[in-house]
C-alpha positions in Angstrom: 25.8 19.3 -24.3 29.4 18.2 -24.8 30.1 15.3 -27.3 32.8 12.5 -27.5 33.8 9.6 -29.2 35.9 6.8 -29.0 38.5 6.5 -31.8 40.9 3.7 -32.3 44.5 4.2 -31.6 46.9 1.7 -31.8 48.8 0.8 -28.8 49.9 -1.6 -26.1 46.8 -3.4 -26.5 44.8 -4.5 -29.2 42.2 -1.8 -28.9 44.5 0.7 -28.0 45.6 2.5 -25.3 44.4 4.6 -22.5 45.2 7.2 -20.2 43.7 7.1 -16.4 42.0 10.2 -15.2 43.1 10.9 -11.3 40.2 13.1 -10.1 37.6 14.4 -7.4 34.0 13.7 -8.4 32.7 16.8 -6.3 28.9 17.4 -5.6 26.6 14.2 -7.4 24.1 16.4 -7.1 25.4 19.2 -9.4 25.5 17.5 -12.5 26.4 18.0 -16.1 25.2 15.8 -19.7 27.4 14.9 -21.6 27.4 12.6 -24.3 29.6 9.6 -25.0 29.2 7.5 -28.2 26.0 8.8 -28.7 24.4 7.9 -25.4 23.5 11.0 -22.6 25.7 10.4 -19.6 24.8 12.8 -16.6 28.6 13.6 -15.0 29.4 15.3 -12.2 30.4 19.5 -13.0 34.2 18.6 -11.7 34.8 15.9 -14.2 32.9 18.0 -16.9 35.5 20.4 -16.4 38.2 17.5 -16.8 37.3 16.5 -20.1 37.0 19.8 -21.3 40.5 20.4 -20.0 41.5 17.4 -21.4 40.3 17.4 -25.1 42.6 19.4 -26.3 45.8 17.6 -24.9 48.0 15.5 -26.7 47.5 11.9 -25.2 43.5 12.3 -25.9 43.9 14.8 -29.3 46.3 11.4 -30.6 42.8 9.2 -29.8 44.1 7.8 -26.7 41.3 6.5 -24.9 40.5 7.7 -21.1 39.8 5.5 -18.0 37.5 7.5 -16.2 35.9 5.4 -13.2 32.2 7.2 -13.4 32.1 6.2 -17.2 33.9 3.4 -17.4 32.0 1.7 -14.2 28.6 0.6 -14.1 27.7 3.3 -10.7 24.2 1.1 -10.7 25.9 -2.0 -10.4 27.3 -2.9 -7.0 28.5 -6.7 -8.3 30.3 -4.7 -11.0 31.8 -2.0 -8.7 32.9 -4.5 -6.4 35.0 -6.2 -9.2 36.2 -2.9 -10.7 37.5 -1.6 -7.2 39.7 -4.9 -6.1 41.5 -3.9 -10.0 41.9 -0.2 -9.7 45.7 -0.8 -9.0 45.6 -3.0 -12.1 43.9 -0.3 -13.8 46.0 2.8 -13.1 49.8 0.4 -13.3 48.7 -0.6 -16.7 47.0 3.0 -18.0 49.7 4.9 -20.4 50.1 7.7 -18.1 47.3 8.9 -15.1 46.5 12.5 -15.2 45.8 14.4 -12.2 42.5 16.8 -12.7 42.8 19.6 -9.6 40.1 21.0 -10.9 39.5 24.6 -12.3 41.7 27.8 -11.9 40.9 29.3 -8.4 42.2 31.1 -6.3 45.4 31.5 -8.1 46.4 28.2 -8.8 48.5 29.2 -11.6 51.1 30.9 -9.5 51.3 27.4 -7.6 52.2 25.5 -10.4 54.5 28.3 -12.0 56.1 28.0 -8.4 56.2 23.9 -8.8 57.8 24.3 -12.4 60.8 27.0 -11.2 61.5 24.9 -8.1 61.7 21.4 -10.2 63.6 23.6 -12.8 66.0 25.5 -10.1 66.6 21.8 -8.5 67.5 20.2 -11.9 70.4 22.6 -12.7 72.2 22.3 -9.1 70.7 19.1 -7.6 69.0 21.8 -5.1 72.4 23.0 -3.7 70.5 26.7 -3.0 67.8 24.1 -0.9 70.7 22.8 0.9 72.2 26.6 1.7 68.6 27.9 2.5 67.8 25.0 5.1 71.7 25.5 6.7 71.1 29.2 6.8 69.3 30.9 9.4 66.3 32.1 7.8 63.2 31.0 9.2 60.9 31.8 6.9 59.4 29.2 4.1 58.3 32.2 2.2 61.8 33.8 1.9 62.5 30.5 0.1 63.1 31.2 -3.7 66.1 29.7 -6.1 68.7 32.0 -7.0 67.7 34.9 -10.0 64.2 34.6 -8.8 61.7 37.7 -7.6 60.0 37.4 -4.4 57.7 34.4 -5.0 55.4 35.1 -1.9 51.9 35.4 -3.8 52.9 31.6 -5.0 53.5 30.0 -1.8 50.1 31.4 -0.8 48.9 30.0 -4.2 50.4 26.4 -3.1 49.3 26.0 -0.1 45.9 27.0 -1.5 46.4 24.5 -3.9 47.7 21.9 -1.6 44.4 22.0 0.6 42.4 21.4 -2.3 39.7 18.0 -1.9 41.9 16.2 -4.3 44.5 15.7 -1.7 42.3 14.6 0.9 41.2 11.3 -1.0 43.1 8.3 0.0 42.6 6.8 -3.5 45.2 9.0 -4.8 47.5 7.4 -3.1 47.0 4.1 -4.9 46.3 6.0 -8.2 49.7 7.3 -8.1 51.9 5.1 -7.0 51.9 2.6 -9.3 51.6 4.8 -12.5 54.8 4.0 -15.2 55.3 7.2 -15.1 55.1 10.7 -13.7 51.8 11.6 -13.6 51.3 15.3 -15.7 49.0 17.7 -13.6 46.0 19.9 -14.9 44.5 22.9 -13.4 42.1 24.8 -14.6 
């Protein structure tokens, strides 16, 4: 049994601050307990694996609180979830940051994001000029694609696409969720 408290941070608000957790619930059948302020909470075994990603990260380690719709939402209350939903937008525009929760390292989901963090890296330092070269070249082949002083990175584009059909992606929330964060929204894995 996991525990967690609340602690006061200061912070925008009165009470604080918060951080919005972006996330798949997975299987409601497979469930985890976990307790929050001292009550037994039964959550499902993906956002178990989110908070135990996420206790160690700054935002939370700092006693930033975290939106989490399952906890933070009566799930017995329709009235209540009916309210909640019409302010999600609310909810994630005026959260600190919104983390992304994947879920857990599979299937090599490391090499995607290694992949993710050289491309972002290789486009900052020539505004993707080697993109630009690739696309008017005549290679064909999206796996050839790599920055210039990189190895072969054909094990990561299987890893992203991998990644990429994940069930986080499928959810139409996200979209929503995303969108009006302030600010980029940091991405955990596993």
């Amino acid at each position: 049994m996991e525990y967690a408290t609340i602690r006061e941070v200061p912070g925008r608000f009165d009470w604080g601050d918060y951080v919005a957790l972006s996330y798949t619930w997975g299987d409601p059948k497979e469930t985890r307990e976990i307790v929050v302020n001292g009550k037994s909470v039964q959550v499902t075994v993906n956002l178990e694996a989110a908070l135990r990603a996420l206790r160690d990260k700054a935002p939370v380690k700092a006693g930033l609180k975290l939106w989490i719709d399952a906890l933070c939402i009566n799930q017995d209350d329709n009235d209540e979830k009916g309210v909640q939903v019409k302010r999600m937008a609310d909810i994630y525009r005026q959260a600190f940051d919104v983390v992304v929760w994947l879920g857990p390292e599979a299937d090599e989901s490391w090499k995607a994001l290694k992949l993710i963090e050289i491309l972002s890296d290789s486009w900052e330092k020539d505004q993707g000029k080697w993109l630009r070269e690739y696309l008017d070249s005549d290679e064909n082949s999206l796996f050839k694609l790599r920055p210039p002083n990189e190895p072969s990175l054909i094990g990561c584009w299987h890893a992203l696409r991998n990644l990429m059909f994940r069930p986080y992606w499928k959810r139409v929330w996200i979209i929503q969720e995303l969108v009006v964060s302030r600010n980029s929204s940091p991405v955990l894995c596993g």
